[in-house]
C-alpha positions as CSV (number, residue, x, y, z in Angstrom):
1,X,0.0,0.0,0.0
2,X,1.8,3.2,-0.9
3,X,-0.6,5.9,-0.1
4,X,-4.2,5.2,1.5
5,X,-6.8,8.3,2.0
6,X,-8.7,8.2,5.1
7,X,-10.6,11.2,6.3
8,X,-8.1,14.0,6.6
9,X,-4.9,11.1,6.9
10,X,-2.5,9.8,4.4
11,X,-0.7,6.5,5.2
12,X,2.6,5.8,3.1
13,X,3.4,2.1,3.5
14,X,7.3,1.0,2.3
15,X,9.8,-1.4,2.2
16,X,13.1,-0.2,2.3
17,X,16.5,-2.3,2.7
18,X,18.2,-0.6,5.5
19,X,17.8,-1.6,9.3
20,X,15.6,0.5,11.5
21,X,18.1,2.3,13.0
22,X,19.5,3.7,9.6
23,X,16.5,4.8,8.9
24,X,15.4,6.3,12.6
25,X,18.6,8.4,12.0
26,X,18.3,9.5,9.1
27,X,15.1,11.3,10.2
28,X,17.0,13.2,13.2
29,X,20.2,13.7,10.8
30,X,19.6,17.6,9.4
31,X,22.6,17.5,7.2
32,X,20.9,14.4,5.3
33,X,18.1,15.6,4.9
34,X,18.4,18.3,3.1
35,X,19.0,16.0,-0.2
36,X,16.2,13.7,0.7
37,X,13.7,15.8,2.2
38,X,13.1,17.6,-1.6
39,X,10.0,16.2,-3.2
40,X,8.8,17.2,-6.9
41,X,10.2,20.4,-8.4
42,X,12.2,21.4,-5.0
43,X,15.7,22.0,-5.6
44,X,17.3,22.4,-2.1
45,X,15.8,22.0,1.4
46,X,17.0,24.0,4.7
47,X,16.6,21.9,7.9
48,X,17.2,22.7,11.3
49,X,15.9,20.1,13.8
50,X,16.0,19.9,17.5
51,X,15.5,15.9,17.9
52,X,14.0,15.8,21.3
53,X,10.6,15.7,22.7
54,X,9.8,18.9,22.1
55,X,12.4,20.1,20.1
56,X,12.0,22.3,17.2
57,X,11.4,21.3,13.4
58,X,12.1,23.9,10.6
59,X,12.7,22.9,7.0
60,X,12.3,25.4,4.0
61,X,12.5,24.0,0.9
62,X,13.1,25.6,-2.4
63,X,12.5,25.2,-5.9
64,X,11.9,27.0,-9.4
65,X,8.0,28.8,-7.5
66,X,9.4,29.7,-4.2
67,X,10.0,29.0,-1.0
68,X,8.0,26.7,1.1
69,X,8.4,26.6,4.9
70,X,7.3,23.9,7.6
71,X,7.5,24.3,10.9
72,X,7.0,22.3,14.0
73,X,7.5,20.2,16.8
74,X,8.3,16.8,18.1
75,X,5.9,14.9,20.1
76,X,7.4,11.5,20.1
77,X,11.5,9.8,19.9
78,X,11.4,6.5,20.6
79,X,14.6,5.2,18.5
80,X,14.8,2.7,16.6
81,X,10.7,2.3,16.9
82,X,8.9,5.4,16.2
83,X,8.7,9.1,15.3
84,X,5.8,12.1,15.6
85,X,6.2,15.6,15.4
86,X,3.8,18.7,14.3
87,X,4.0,20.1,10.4
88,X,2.5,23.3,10.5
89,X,2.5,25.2,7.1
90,X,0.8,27.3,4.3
91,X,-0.7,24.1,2.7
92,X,-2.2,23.2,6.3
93,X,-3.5,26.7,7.0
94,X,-1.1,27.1,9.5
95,X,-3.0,25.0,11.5
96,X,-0.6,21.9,13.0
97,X,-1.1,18.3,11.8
98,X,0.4,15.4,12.9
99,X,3.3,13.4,11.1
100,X,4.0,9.6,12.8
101,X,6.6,7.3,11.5
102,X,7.0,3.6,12.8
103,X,10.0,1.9,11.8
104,X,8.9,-2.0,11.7
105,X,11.4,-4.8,11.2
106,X,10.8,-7.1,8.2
107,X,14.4,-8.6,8.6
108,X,18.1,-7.9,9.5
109,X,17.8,-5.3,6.3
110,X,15.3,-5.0,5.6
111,X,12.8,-2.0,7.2
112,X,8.9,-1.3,6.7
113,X,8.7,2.7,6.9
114,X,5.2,3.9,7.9
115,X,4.5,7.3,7.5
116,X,1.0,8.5,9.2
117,X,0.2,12.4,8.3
118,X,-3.4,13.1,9.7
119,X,-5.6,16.0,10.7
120,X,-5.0,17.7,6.8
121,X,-7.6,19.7,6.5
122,X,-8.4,19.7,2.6
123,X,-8.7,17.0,0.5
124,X,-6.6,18.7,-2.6
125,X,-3.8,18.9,0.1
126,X,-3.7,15.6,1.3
127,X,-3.1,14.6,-2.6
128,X,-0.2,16.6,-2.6
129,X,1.0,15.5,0.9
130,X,0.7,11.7,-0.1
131,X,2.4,12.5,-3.6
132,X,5.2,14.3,-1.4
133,X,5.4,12.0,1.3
134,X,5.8,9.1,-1.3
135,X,8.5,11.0,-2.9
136,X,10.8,12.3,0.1
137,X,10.5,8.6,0.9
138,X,11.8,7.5,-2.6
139,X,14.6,10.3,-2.0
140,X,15.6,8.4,1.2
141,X,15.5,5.4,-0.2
142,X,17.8,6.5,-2.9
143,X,20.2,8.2,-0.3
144,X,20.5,5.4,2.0
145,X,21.0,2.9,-0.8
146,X,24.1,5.4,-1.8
147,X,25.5,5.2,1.8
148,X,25.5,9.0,2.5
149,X,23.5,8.9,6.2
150,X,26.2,10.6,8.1
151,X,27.4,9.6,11.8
């Protein structure tokens, strides 16, 4: 399943051949994320993360329309098992929603990513968010798979 619709939630379902922890990290790594965290026509992405419970999110992306800016906070850390924080932007009326990620073993490599973004408010948004969401993940995948996760 790579991107159900539920009333105001978009679930993003992947396998991806890394362990959990590799891919826990790379979620809490700022440097790293800033090539992955770039989805359709964004170029660069600027990330400043505070990875506590709550700590501070903040990643502006920018591409050939603008600049796009997300803001937040985290609610859960629970390495190598599970993330939450707040994303707060334009395309959510400034009004937080809530991003979860579970990291579930499938094997010793092998990682199912579950990305939970609920309380969207409109449905044309949560059609960009799961298209987006479905592509940062791809991005990670990609950068994993190239070994560039730092620490």
């Amino acid at each position: 399943m790579n991107g159900d619709l539920d009333a105001g939630k978009v679930i993003i379902r992947k396998r991806i051949p890394a362990t959990r922890e590799e891919l826990f990290d790379a979620w809490i790594d700022p440097v790293g994320m800033r090539d992955w965290m770039c989805p359709g026509n964004i170029e660069s992405a600027e990330v400043h993360i505070e990875p506590r419970v709550g700590g501070s999110l903040l990643i502006i992306m920018r591409g050939l329309t603008g600049r796009v800016e997300h803001r937040g906070e985290f609610k859960i850390i629970e390495r190598p098992a599970k993330l939450a924080f707040t994303w707060i932007a334009k395309a959510t009326r400034w009004r937080p929603t809530l991003v979860t990620i579970e990291f579930l073993k499938i094997s010793a490599n092998e990682t199912e990513l579950v990305l939970t973004h609920q309380d969207i408010p409109i449905s044309d948004v949560r059609d960009q968010y799961r298209d987006g969401w479905n592509q940062i993940i791809d991005r990670l995948r990609q950068f994993l798979e190239k070994g560039e996760l730092n620490g």
